[in-house]
PANU-295631 format. One record per atom (N, C-alpha, C, O): atom name; x, z, y. Coordinates in pm, 1 decimal. Atoms other than C-alpha are relative to their C-alpha. Example, Ala and Ser with C-alpha at 12.3 -4.5 7.8 and 13.67 -1.06 7.14 Angstrom:
! residues 2
N/89.0/0.0/-119.0
CA/1230.0/780.0/-450.0
C/90.0/0.0/120.0
O/193.6/66.5/118.1
N/-82.0/-6.0/-119.0
CA/1367.0/714.0/-106.0
C/-77.0/73.0/109.0
O/-26.1/89.9/219.8
This chain:
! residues 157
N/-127.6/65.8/15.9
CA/9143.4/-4193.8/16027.3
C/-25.2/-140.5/-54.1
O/-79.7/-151.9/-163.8
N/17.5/132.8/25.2
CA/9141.8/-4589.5/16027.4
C/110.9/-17.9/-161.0
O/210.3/43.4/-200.1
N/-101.2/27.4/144.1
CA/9286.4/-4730.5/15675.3
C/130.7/-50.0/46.1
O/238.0/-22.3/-7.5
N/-174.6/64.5/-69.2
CA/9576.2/-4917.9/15889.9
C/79.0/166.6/26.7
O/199.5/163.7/1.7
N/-51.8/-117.3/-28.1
CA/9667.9/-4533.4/15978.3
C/46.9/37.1/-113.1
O/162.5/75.7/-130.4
N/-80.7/-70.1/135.7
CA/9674.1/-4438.7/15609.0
C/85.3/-76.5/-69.1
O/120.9/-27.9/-176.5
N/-39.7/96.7/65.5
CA/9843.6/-4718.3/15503.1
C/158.1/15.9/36.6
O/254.7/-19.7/-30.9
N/-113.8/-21.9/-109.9
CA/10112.8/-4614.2/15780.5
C/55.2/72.9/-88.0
O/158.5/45.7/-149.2
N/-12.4/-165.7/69.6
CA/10095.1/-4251.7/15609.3
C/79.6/-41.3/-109.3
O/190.6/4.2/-136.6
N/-45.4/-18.4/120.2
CA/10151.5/-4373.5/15311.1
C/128.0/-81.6/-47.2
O/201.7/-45.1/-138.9
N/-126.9/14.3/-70.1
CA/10426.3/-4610.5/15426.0
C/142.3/101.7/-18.9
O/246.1/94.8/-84.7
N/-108.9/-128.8/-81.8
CA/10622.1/-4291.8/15578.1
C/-15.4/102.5/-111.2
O/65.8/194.2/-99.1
N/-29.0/-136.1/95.8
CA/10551.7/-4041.8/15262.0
C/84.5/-112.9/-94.9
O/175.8/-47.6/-145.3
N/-75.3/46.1/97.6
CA/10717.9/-4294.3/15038.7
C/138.1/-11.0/46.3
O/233.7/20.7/-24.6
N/-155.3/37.3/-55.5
CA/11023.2/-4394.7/15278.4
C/59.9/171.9/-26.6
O/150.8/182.4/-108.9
N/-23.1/-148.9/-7.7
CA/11068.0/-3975.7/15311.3
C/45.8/77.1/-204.7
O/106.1/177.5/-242.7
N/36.9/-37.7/185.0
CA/11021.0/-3953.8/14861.8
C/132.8/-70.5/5.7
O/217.7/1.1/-47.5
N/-118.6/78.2/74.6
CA/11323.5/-4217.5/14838.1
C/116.0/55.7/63.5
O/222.1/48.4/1.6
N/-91.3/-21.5/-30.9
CA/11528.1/-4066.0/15086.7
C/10.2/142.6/-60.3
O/127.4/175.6/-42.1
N/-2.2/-79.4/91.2
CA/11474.8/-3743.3/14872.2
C/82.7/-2.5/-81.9
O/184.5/63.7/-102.1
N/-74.9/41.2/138.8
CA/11552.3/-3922.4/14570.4
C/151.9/-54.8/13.6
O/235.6/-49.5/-76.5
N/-135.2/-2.0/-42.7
CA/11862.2/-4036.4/14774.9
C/63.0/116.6/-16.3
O/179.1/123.9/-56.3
N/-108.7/-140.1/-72.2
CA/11988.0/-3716.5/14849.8
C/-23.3/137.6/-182.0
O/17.8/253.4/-174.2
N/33.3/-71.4/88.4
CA/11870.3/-3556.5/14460.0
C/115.2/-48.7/-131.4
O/180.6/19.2/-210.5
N/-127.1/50.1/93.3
CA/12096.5/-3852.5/14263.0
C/32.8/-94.8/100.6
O/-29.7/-198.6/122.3
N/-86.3/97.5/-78.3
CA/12332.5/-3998.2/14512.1
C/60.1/-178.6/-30.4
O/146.1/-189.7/-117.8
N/-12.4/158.1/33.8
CA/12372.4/-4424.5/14497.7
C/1.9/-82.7/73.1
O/45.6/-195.7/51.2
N/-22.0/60.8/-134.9
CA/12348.4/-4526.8/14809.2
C/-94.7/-104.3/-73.7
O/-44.7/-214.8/-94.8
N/138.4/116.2/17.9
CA/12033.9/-4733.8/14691.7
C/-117.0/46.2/32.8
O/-200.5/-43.9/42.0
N/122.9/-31.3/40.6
CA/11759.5/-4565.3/14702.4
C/-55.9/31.9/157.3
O/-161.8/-6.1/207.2
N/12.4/-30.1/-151.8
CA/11808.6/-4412.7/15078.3
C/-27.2/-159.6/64.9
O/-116.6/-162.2/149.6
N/14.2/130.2/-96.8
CA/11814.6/-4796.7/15218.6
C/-168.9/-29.6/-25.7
O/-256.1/-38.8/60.7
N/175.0/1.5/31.0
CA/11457.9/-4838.1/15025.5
C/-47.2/80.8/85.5
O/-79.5/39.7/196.9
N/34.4/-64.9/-177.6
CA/11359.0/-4521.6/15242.1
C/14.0/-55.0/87.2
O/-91.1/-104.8/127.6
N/7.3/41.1/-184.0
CA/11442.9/-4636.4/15566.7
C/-72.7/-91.9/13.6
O/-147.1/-100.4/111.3
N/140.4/92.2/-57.2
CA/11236.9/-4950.8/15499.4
C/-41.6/29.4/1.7
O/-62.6/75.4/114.0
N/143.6/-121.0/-0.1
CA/10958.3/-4763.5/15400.9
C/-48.6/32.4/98.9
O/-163.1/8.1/136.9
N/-13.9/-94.1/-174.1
CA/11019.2/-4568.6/15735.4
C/-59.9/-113.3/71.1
O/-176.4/-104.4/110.0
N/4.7/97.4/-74.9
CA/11035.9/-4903.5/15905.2
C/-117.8/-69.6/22.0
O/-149.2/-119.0/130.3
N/87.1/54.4/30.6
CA/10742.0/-5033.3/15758.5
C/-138.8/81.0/80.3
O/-245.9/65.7/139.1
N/148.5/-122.4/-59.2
CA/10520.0/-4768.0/15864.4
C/19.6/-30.2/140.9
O/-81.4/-70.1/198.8
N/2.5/12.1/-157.5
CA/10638.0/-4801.2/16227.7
C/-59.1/-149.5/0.8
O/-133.5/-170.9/96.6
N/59.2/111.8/-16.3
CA/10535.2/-5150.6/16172.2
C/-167.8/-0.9/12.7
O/-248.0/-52.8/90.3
N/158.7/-3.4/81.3
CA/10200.6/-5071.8/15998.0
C/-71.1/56.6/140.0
O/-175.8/4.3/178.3
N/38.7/-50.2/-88.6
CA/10153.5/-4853.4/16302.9
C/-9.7/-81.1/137.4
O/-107.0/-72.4/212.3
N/-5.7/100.6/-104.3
CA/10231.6/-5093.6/16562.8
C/-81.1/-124.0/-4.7
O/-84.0/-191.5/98.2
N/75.6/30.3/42.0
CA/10014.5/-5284.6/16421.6
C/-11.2/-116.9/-100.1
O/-101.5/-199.6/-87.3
N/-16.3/116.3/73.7
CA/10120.1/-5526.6/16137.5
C/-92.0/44.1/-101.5
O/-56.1/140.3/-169.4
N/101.1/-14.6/104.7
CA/9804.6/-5525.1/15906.1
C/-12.2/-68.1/-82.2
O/-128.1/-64.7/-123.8
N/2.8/55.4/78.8
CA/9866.5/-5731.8/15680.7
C/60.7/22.3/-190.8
O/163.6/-23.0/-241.0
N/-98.5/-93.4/121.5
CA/9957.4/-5563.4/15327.1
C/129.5/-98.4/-63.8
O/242.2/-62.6/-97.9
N/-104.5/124.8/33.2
CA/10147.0/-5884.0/15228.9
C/83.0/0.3/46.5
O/187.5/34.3/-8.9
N/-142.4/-49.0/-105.3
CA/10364.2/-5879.3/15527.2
C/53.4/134.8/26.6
O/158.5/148.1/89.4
N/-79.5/-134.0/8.2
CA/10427.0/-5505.0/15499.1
C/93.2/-19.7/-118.9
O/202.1/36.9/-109.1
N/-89.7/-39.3/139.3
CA/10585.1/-5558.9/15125.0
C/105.8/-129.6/27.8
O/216.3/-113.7/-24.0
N/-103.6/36.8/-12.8
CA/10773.3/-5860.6/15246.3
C/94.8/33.1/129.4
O/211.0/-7.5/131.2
N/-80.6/-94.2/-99.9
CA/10901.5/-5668.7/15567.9
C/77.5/110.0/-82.3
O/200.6/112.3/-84.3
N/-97.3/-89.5/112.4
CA/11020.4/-5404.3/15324.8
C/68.8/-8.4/-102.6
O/141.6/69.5/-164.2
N/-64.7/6.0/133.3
CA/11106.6/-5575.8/15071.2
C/166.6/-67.3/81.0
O/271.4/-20.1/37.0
N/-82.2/50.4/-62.7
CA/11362.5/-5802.6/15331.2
C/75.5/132.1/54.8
O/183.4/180.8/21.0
N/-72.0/-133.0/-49.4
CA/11424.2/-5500.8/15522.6
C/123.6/73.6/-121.5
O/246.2/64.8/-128.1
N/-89.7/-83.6/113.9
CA/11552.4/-5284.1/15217.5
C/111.4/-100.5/-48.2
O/214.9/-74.0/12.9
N/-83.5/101.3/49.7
CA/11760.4/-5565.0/15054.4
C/65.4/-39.2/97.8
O/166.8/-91.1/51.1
N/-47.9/69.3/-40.6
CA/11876.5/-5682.9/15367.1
C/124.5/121.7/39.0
O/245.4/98.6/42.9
N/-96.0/-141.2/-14.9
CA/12042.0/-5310.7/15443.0
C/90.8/27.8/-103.1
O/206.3/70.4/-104.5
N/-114.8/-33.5/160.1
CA/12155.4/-5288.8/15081.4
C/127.3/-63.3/13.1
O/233.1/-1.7/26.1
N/-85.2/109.4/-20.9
CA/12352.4/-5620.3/15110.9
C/86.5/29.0/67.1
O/198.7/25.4/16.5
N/-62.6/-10.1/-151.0
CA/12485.9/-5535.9/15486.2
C/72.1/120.6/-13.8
O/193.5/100.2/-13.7
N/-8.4/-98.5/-49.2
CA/12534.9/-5201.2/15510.1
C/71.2/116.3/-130.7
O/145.7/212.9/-114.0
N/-26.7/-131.6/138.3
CA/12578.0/-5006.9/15120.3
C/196.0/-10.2/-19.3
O/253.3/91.3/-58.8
N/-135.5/1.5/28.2
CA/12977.7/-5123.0/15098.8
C/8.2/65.9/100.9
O/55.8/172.2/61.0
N/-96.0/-91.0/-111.0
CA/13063.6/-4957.0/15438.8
C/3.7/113.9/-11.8
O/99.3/191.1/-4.1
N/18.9/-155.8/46.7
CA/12865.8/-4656.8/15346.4
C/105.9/61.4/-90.5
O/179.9/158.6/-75.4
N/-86.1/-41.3/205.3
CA/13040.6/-4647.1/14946.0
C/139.4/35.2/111.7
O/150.8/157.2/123.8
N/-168.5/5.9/-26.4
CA/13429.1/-4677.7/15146.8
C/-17.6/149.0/133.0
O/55.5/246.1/153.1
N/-22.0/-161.6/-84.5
CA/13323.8/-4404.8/15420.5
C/-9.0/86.5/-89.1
O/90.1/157.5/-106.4
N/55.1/-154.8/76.7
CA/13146.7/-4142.8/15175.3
C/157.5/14.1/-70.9
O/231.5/110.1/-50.0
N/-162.7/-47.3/71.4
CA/13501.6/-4201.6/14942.6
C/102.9/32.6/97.2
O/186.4/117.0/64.6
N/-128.2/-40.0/-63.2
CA/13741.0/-4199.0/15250.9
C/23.2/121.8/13.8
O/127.9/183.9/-4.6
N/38.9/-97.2/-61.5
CA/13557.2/-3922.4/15381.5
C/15.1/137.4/-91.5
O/13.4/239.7/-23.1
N/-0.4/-50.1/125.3
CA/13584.7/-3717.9/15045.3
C/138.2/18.6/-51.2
O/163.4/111.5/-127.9
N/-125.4/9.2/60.6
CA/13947.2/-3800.5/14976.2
C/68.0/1.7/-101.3
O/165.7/59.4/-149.0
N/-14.5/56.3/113.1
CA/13910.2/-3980.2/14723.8
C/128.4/-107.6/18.1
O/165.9/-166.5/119.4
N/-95.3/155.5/17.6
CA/14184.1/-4246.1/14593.8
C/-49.5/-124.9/16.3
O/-161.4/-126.1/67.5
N/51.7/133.8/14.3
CA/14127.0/-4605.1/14570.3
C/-42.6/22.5/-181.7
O/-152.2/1.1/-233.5
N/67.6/-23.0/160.7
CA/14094.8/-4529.5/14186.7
C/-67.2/81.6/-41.0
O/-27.2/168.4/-118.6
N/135.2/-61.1/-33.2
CA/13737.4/-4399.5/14236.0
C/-30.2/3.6/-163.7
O/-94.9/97.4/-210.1
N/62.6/-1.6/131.3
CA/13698.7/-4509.3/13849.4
C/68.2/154.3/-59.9
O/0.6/207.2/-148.1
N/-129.1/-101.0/89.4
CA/13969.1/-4212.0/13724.3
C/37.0/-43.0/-97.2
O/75.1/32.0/-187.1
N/-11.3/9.9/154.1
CA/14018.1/-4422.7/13458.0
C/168.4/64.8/-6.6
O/257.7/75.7/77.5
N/-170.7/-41.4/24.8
CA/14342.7/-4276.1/13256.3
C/-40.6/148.0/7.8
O/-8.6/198.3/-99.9
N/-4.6/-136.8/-44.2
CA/14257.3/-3910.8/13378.5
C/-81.7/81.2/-126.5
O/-189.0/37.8/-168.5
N/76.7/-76.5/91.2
CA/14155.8/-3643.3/13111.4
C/-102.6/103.6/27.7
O/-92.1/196.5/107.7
N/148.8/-84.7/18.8
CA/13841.5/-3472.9/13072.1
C/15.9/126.7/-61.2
O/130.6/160.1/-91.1
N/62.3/-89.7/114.4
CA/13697.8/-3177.4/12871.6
C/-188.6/-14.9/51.2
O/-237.9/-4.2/163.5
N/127.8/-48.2/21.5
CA/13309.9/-3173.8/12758.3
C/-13.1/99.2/35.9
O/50.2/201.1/8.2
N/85.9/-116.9/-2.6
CA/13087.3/-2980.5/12894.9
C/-29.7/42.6/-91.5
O/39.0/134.3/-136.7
N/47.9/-3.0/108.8
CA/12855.9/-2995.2/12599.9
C/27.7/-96.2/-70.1
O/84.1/-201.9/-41.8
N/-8.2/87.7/92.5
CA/12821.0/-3113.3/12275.7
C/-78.0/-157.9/-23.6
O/-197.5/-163.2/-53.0
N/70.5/128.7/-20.6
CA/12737.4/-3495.7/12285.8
C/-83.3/10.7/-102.4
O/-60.9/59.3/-213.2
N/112.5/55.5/96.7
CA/12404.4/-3607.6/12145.7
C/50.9/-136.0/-11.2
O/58.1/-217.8/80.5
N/-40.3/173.8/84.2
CA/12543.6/-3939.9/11882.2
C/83.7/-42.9/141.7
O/178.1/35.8/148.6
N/-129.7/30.2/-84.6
CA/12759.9/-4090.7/12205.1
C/-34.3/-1.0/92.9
O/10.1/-85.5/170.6
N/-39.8/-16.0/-197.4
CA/12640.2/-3955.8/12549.6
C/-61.0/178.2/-29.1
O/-133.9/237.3/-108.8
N/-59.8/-118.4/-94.7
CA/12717.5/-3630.4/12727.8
C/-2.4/25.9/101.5
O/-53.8/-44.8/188.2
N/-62.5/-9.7/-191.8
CA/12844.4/-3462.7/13044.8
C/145.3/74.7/-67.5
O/186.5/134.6/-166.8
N/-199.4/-25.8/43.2
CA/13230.0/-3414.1/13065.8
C/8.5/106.3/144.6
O/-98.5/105.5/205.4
N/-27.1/-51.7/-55.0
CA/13367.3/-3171.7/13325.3
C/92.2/-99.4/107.7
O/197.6/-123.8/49.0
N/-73.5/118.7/-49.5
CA/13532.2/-3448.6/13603.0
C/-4.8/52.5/202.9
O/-94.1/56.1/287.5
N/12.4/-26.6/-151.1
CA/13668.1/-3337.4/13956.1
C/-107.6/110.4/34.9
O/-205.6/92.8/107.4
N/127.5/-95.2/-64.1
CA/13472.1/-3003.6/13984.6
C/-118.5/-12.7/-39.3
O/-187.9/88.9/-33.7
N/147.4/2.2/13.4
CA/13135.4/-3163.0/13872.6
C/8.5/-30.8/-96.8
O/117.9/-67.1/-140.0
N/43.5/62.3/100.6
CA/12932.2/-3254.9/13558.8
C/-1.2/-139.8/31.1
O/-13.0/-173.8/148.9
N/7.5/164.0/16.1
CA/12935.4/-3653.9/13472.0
C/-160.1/17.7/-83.5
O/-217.0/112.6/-137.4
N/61.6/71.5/159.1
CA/12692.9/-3795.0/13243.2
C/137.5/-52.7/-40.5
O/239.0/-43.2/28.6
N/-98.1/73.6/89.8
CA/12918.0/-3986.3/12974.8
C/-36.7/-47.4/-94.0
O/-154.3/-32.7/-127.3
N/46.8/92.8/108.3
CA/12927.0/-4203.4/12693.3
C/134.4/-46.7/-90.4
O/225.5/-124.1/-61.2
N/-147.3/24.3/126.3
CA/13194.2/-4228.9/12406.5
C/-2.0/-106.7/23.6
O/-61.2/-151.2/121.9
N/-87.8/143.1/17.6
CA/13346.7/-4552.3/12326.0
C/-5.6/2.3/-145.5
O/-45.7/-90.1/-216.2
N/-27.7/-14.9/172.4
CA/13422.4/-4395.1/11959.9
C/-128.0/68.3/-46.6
O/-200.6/131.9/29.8
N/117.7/-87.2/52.2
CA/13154.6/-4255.9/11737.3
C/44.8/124.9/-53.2
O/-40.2/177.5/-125.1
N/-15.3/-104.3/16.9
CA/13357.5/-3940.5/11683.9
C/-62.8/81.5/47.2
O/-96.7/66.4/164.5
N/108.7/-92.5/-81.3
CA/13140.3/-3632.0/11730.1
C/54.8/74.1/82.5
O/146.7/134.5/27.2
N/-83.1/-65.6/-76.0
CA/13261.8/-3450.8/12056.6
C/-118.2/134.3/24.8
O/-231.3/151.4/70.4
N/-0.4/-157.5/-30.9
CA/13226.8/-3101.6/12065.1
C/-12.4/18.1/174.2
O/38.4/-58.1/256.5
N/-77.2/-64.9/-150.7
CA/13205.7/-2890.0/12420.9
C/107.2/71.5/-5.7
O/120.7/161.1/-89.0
N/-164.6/-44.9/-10.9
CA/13587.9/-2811.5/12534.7
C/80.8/-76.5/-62.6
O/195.0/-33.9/-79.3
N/-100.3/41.6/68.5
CA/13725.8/-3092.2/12340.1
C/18.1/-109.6/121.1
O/-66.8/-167.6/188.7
N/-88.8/139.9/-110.9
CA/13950.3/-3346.5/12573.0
C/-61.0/-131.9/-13.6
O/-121.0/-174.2/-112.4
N/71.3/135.8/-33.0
CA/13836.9/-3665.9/12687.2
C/95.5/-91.7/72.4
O/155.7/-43.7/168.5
N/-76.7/78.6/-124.1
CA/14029.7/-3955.0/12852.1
C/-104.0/-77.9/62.4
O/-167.3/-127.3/-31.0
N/70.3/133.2/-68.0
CA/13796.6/-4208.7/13109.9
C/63.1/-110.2/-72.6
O/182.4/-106.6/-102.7
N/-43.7/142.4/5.5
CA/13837.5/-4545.2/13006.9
C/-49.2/-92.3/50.5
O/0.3/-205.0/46.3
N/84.0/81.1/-119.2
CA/13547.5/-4675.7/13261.2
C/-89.1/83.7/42.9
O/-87.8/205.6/60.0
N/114.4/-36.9/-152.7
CA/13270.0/-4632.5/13471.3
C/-86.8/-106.5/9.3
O/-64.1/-225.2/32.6
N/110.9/121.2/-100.9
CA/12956.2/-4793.5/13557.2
C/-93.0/123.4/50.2
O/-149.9/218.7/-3.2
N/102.3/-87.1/-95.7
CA/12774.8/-4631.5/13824.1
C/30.3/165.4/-5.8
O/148.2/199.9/-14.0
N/-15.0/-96.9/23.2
CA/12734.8/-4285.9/13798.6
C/32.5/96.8/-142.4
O/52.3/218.0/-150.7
N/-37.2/-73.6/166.5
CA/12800.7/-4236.8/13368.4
C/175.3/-69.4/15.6
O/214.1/-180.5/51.8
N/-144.4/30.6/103.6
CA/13190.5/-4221.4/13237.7
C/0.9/-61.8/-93.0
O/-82.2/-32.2/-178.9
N/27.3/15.3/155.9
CA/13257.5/-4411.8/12963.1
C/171.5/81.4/-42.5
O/284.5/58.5/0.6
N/-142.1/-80.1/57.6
CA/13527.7/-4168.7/12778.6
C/52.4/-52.3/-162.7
O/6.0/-149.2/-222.7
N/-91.3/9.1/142.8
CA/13755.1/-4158.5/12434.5
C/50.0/86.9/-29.4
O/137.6/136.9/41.2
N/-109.6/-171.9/28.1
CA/13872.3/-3842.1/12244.8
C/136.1/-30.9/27.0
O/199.6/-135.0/10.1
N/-168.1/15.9/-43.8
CA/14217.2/-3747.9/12373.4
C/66.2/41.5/-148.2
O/20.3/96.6/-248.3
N/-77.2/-4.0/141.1
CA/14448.0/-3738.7/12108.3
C/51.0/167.1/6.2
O/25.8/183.7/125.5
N/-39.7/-102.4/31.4
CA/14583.0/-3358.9/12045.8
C/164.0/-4.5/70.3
O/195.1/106.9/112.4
N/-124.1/-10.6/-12.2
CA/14949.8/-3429.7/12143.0
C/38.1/-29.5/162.3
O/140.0/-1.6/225.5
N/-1.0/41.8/-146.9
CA/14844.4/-3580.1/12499.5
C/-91.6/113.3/60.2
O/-172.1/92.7/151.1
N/144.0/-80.8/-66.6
CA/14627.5/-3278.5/12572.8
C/127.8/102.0/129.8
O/243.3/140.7/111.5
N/-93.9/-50.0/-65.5
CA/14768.6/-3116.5/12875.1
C/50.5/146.2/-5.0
O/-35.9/219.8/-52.6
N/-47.6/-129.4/24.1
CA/14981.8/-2775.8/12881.1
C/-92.1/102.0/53.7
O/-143.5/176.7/-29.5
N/67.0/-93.9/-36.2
CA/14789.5/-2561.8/13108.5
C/-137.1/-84.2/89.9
O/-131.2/-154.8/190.6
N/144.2/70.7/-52.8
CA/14397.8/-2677.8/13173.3
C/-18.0/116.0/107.1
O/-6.5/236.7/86.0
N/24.7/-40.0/-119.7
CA/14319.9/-2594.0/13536.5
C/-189.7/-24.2/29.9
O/-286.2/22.2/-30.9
N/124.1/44.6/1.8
CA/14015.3/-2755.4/13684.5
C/28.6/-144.5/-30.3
O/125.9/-199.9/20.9
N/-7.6/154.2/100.3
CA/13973.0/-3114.4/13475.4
C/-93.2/-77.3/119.7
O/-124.1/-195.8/107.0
């Protein structure tokens, strides 16, 4: 096996590892890295030997997909999902899963675990109410709900 072959290989096991890591914590980032990867290797194979021009083929490649392509994805995966436009939930109440370690967690949100992250340094218990008050990326940032806003009958939170 020529080194341009393993170079291919090793190309195509990394593009295959990110689209993994795509599909393990969802971000719609990590899959576009894969596909260069992918891309790269068909390059490497076709015969671009140059290791320099493989990392700026992939590096353009990936970034240029991110740029182009990650908003159409983000608005299908939510249409497709039936989700709202207010993807943040801010306003919407929670309950902890578990008990936060000092001010991050997972909250119970739409069927799934969050990560999370207080706002207040009150210690939150698991089962005590939560309101959203943001979002970045995939962590909540929450706020204990007050006792009087807690809702009558908890369903799924």
């Amino acid at each position: 096996m020529s080194s341009q072959s393993v170079i291919a290989l090793v190309w195509l096991v990394s593009g295959f590892v990110l689209l993994l890591g795509e599909a393990l914590m969802p971000g719609l980032v990590m899959g576009f890295f894969g596909l260069g990867a992918i891309i790269v290797s068909l390059l490497a194979m076709a015969g671009l030997d140059s290791l320099a021009l493989q990392f700026v083929a992939f590096s353009l490649i990936s970034i240029g997909m991110l740029l182009v392509l990650r908003r159409r994805f983000v608005g299908n995966v939510h249409k497709d999902q039936g989700h709202d436009e207010n993807i943040d939930g801010i306003g919407q109440v929670v309950q902890a899963a578990v008990d936060f370690d000092g001010r991050h967690g997972r909250v119970c949100y739409r069927g799934a675990h969050w990560d999370a992250r207080c706002d207040d340094p009150t210690f939150v218990r698991a089962g005590d109410y939560l309101v959203i008050v943001g979002r970045e990326g995939l962590c909540l940032t929450v706020r204990p709900e007050h006792a009087s806003n807690r809702p009558q009958s908890m369903g799924v939170v």
